[in-house]
Residue frames as a rotation matrix with the C-alpha (Angstrom) as fourth column:
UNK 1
-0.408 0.878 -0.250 26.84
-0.223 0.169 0.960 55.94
0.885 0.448 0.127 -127.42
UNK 2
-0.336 0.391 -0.857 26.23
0.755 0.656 0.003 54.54
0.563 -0.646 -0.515 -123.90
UNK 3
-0.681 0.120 -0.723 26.64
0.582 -0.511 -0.633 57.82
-0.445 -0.851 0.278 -122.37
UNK 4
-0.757 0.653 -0.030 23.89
-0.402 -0.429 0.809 59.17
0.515 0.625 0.587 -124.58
UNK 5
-0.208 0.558 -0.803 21.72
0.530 0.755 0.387 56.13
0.822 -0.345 -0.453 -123.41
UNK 6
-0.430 -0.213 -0.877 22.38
0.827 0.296 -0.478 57.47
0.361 -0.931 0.049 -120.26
UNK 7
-0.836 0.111 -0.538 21.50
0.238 -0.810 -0.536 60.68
-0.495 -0.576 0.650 -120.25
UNK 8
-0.503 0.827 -0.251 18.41
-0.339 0.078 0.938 59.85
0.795 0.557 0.241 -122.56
UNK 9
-0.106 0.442 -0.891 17.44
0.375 0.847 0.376 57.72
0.921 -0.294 -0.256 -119.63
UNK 10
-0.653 -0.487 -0.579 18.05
0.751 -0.318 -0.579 60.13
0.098 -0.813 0.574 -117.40
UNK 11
-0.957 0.290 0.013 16.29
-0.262 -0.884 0.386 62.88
0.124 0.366 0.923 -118.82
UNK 12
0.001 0.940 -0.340 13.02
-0.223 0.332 0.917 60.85
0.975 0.075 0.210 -119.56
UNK 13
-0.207 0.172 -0.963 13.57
0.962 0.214 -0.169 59.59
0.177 -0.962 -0.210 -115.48
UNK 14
-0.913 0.045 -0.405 14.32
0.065 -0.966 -0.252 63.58
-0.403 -0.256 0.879 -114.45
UNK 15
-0.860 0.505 0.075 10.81
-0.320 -0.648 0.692 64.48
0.398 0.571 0.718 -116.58
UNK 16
-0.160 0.539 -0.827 8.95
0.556 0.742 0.376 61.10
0.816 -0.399 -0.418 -114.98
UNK 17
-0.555 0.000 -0.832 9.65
0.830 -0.068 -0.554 62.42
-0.057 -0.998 0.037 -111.36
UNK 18
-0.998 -0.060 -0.016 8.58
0.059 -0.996 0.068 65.95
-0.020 0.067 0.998 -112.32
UNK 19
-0.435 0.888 -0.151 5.40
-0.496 -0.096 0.863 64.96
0.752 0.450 0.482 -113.46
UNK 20
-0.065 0.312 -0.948 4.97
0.576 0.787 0.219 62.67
0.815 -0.532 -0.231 -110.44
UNK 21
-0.736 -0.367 -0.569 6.09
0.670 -0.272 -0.691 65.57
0.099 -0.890 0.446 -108.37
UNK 22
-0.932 0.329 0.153 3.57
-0.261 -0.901 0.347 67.97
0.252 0.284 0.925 -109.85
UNK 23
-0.497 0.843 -0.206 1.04
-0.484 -0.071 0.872 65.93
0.721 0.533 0.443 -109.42
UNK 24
-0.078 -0.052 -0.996 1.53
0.910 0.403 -0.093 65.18
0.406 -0.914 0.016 -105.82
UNK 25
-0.893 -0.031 -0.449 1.80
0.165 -0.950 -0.264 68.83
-0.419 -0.310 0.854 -105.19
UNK 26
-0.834 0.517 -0.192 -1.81
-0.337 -0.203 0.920 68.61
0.436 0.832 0.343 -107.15
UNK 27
-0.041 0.344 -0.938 -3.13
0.532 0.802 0.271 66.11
0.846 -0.487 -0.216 -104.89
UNK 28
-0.441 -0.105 -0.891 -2.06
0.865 0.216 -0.453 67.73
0.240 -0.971 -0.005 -102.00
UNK 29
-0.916 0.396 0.067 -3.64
-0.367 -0.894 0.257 71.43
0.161 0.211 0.964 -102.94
UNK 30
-0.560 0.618 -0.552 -6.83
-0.234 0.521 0.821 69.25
0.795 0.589 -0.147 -103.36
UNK 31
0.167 0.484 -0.859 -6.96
0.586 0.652 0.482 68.15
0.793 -0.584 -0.175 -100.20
UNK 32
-0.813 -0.270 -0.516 -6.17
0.541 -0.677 -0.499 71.22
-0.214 -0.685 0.697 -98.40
UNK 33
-0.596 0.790 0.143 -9.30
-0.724 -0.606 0.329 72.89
0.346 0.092 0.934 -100.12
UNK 34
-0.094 0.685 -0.722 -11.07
0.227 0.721 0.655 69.78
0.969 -0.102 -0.224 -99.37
UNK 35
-0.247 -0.183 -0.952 -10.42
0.835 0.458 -0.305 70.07
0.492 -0.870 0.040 -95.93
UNK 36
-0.987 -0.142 0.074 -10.28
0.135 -0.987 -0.089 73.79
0.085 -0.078 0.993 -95.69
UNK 37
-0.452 0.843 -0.291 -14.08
-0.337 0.140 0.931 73.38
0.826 0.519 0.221 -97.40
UNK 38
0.196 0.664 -0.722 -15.34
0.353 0.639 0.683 70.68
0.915 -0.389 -0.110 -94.60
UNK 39
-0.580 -0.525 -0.623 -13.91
0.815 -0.358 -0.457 72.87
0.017 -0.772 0.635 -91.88
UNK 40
-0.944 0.230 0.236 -15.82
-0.161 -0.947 0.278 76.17
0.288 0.224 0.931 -93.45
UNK 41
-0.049 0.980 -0.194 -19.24
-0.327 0.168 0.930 74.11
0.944 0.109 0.312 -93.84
UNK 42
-0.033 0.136 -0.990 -18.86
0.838 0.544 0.047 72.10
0.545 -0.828 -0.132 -90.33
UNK 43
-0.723 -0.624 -0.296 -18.14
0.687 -0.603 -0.406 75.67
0.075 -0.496 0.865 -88.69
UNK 44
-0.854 0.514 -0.080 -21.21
-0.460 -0.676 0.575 77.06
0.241 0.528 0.814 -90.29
UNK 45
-0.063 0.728 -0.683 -23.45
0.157 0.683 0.713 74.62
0.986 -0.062 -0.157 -89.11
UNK 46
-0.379 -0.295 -0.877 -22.25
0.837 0.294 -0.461 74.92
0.394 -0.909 0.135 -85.74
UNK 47
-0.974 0.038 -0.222 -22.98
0.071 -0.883 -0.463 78.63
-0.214 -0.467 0.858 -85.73
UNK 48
-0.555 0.831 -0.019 -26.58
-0.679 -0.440 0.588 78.32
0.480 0.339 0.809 -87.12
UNK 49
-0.032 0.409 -0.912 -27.38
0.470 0.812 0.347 75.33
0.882 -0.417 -0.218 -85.16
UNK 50
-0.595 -0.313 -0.740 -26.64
0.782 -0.014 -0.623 77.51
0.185 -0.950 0.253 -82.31
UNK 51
-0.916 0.326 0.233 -28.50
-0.278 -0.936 0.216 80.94
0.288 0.133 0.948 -83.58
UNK 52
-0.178 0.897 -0.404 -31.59
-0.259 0.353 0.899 78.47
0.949 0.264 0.170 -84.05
UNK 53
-0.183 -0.910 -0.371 -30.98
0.418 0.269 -0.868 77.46
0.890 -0.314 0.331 -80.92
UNK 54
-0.812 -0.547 0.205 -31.15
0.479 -0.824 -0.302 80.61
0.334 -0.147 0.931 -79.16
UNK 55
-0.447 0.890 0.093 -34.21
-0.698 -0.412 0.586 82.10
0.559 0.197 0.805 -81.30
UNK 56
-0.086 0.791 -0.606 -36.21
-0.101 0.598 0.795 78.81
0.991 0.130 0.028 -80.43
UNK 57
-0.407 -0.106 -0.907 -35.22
0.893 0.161 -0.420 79.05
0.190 -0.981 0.030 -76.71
UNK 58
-0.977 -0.076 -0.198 -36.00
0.149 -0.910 -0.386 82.38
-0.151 -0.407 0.901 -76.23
UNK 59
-0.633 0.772 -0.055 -39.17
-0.552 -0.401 0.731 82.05
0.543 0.493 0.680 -77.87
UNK 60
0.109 0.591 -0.800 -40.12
0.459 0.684 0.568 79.34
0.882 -0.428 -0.196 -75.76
UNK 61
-0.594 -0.048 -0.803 -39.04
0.779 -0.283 -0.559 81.28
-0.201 -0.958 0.205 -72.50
UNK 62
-0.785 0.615 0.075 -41.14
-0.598 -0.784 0.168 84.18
0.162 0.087 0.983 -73.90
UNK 63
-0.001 0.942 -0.337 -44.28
-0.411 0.306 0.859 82.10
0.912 0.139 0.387 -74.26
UNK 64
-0.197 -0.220 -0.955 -43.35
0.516 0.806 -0.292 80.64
0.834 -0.550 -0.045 -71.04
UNK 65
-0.943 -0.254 -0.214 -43.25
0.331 -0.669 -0.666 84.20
0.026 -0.699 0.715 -69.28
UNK 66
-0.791 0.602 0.108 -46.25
-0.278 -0.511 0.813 84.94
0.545 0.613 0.572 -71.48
UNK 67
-0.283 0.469 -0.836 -48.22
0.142 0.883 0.448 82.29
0.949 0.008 -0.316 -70.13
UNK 68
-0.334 -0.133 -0.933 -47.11
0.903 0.239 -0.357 82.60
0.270 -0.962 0.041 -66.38
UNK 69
-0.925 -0.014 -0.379 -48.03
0.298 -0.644 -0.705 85.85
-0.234 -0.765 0.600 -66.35
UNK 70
-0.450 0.889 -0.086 -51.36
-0.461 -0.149 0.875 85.33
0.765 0.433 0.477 -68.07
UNK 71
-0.170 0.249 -0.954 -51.95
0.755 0.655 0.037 82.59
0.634 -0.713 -0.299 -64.99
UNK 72
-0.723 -0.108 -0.683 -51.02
0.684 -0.251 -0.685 85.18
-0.098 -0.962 0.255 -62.56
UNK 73
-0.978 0.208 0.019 -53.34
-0.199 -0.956 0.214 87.75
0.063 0.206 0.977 -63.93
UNK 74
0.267 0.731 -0.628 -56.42
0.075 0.634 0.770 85.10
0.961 -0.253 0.115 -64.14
UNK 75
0.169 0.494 -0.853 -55.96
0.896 0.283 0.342 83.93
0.410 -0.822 -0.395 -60.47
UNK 76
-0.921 0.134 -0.366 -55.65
0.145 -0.755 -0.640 87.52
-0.362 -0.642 0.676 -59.06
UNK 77
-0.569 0.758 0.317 -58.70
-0.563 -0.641 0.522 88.39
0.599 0.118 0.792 -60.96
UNK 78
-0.116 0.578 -0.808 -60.38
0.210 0.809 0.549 84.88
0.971 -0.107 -0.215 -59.93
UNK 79
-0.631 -0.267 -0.728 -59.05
0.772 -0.128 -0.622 85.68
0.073 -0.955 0.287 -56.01
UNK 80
-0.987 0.153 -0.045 -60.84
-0.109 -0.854 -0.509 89.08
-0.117 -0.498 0.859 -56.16
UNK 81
0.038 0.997 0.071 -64.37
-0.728 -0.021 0.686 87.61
0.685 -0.077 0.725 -56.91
């Protein structure tokens, strides 16, 4: 009879861990997409923060050229009267 006990007690331990193990191995999937996830979205930001960036610079160095060479076109005319 004891060694029944025993291997009743065993078994139900051997089924305990299993489930504890699965569900650490559950946990840890979890947090690999988590991470995986805040890595994808933090990357993605980084690349549109930069595009925007870019556009909004360039547009300002266009209007900047735009400008300077509207000046330069005003004081040559202005110079020739």
């Amino acid at each position: 009879m004891k060694k029944k006990r025993k291997k009743i007690k065993c078994s139900k331990l051997c089924f305990l861990k299993s489930n504890i193990y699965r569900y650490a191995k559950e946990v840890s999937h979890a947090i690999r997409y988590i991470a995986l996830l805040c890595v994808t979205f933090s990357t993605g930001a980084v690349i549109f923060g930069y595009l925007t960036f870019m556009s909004v610079s360039s547009i300002l160095f266009m209007s900047v050229s735009s400008v300077s060479t509207v000046l330069r076109v005003y004081s040559i005319i202005m110079h020739d009267f």
